[in-house]
C-alpha positions as CSV (number, residue, x, y, z in Angstrom):
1,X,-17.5,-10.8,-3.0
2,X,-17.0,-8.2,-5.8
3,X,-14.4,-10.2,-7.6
4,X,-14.7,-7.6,-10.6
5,X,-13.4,-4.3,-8.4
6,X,-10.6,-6.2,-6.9
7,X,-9.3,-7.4,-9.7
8,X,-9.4,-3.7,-10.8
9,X,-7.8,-2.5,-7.8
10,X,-5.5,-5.4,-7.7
11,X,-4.2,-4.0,-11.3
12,X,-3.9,-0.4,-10.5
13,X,-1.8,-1.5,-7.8
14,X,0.4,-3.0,-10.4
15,X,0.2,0.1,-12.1
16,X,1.5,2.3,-9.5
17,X,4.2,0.0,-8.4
18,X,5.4,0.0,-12.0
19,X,5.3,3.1,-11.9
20,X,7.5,3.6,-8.7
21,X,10.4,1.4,-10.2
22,X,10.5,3.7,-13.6
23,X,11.0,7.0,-11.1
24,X,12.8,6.3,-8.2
25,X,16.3,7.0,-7.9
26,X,19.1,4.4,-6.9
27,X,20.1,5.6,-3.3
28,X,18.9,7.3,-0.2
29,X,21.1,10.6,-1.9
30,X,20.2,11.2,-4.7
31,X,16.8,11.1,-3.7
32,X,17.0,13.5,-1.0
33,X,18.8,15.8,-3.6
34,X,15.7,15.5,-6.3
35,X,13.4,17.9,-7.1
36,X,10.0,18.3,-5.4
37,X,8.3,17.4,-8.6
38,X,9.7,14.1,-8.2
39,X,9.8,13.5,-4.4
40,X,5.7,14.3,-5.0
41,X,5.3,11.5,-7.8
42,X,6.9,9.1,-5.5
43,X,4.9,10.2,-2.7
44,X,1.8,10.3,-4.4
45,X,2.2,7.0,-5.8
46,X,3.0,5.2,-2.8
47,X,-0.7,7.3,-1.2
48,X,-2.5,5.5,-3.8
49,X,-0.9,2.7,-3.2
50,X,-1.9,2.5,-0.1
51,X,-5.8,3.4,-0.5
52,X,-5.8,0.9,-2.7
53,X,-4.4,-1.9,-1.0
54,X,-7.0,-0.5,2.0
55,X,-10.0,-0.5,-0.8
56,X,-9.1,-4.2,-1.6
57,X,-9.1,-5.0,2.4
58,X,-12.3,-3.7,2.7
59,X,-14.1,-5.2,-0.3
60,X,-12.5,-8.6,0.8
61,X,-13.1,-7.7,4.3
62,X,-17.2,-7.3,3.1
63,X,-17.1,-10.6,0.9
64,X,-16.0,-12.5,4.1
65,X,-18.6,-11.0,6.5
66,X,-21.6,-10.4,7.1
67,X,-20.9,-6.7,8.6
68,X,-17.8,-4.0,9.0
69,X,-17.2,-2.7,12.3
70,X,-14.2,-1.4,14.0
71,X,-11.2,0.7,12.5
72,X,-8.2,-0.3,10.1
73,X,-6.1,-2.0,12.9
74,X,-9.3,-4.2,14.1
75,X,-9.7,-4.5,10.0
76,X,-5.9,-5.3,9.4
77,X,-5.5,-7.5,13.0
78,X,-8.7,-9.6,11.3
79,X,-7.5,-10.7,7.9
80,X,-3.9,-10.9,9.4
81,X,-4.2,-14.9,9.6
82,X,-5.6,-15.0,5.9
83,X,-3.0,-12.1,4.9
84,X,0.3,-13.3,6.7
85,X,1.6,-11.2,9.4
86,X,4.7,-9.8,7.2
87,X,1.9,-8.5,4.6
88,X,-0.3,-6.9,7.4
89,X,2.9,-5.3,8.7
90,X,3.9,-3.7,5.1
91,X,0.0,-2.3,5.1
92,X,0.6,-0.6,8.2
93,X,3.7,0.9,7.4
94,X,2.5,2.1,3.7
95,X,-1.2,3.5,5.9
96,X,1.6,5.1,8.6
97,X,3.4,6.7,5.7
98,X,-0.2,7.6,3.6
99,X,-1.5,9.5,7.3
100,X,2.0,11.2,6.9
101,X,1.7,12.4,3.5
102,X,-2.0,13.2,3.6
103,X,-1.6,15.6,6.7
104,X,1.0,16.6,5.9
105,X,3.0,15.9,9.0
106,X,6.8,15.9,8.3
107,X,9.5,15.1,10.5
108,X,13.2,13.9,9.9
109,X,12.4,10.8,8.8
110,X,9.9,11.2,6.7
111,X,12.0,11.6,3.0
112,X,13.7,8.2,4.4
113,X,10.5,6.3,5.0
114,X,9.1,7.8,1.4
115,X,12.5,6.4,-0.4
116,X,12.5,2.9,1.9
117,X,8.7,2.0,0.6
118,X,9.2,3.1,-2.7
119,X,12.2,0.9,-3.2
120,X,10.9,-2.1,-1.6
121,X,7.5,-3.2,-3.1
122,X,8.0,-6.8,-3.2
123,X,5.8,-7.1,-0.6
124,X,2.8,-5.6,-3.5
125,X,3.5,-8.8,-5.3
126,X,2.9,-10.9,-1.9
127,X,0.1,-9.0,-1.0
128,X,-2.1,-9.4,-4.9
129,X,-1.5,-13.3,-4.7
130,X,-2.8,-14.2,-1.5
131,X,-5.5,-11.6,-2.3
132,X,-6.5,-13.8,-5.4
133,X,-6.4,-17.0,-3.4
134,X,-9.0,-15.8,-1.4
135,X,-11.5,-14.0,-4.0
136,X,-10.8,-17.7,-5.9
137,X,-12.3,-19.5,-3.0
């Protein structure tokens, strides 16, 4: 397992949820009334984010067998019983919203869903431990 570009991974994570805290405003209104500079930090953090997290799947993903095959559900539906269900569910809301962003497909929810998962990244801190206590194994 490549311990050594997890870890890194598992830091820039870190990094980008810090960064999320520092920018995002207090409610639901006064983000919808920022300005598109900031509704594009936020968004762009939370893409990375979520390639990351996806990098860090895969690389564990490789260190635990012996081939890849499938997509990211059959990926994410895998690791879900070394991951925790509530972890694989936050991954597949974050690659949702990434998809979203990165096609740019925009609908009524979509400033809500940005806001929601850039308030709520507890789950980050969830998701780096139990990532550790498998690369320690």
């Amino acid at each position: 397992m490549d311990e050594e570009r997890i870890k890194t991974r598992l830091l820039r994570i870190g990094e980008y949820k810090k960064r999320l805290k520092e920018v995002v405003p207090d409610s639901y209104q006064l983000y919808s009334k920022s300005e598109f500079i900031l509704k594009n930090a936020i968004e762009r953090n939370l893409q990375l984010i979520s390639d990351m997290q996806f990098d860090v799947l895969l690389l564990v993903y490789k260190g635990l067998e012996s081939r890849l095959e499938g997509d990211e559900d059959s990926l994410l539906e895998s690791l879900k019983g070394k991951l925790g269900s509530k972890v694989v569910d936050r991954i597949k809301e974050r690659r949702l919203l990434r998809n979203l962003l990165v096609h740019t497909y925009k609908d009524n929810t979509y400033d809500e869903t940005a806001f929601k998962q850039a308030k709520n990244t507890e789950d980050l801190d969830e998701f780096v431990k139990v990532v550790k206590k498998i690369i320690e194994k």
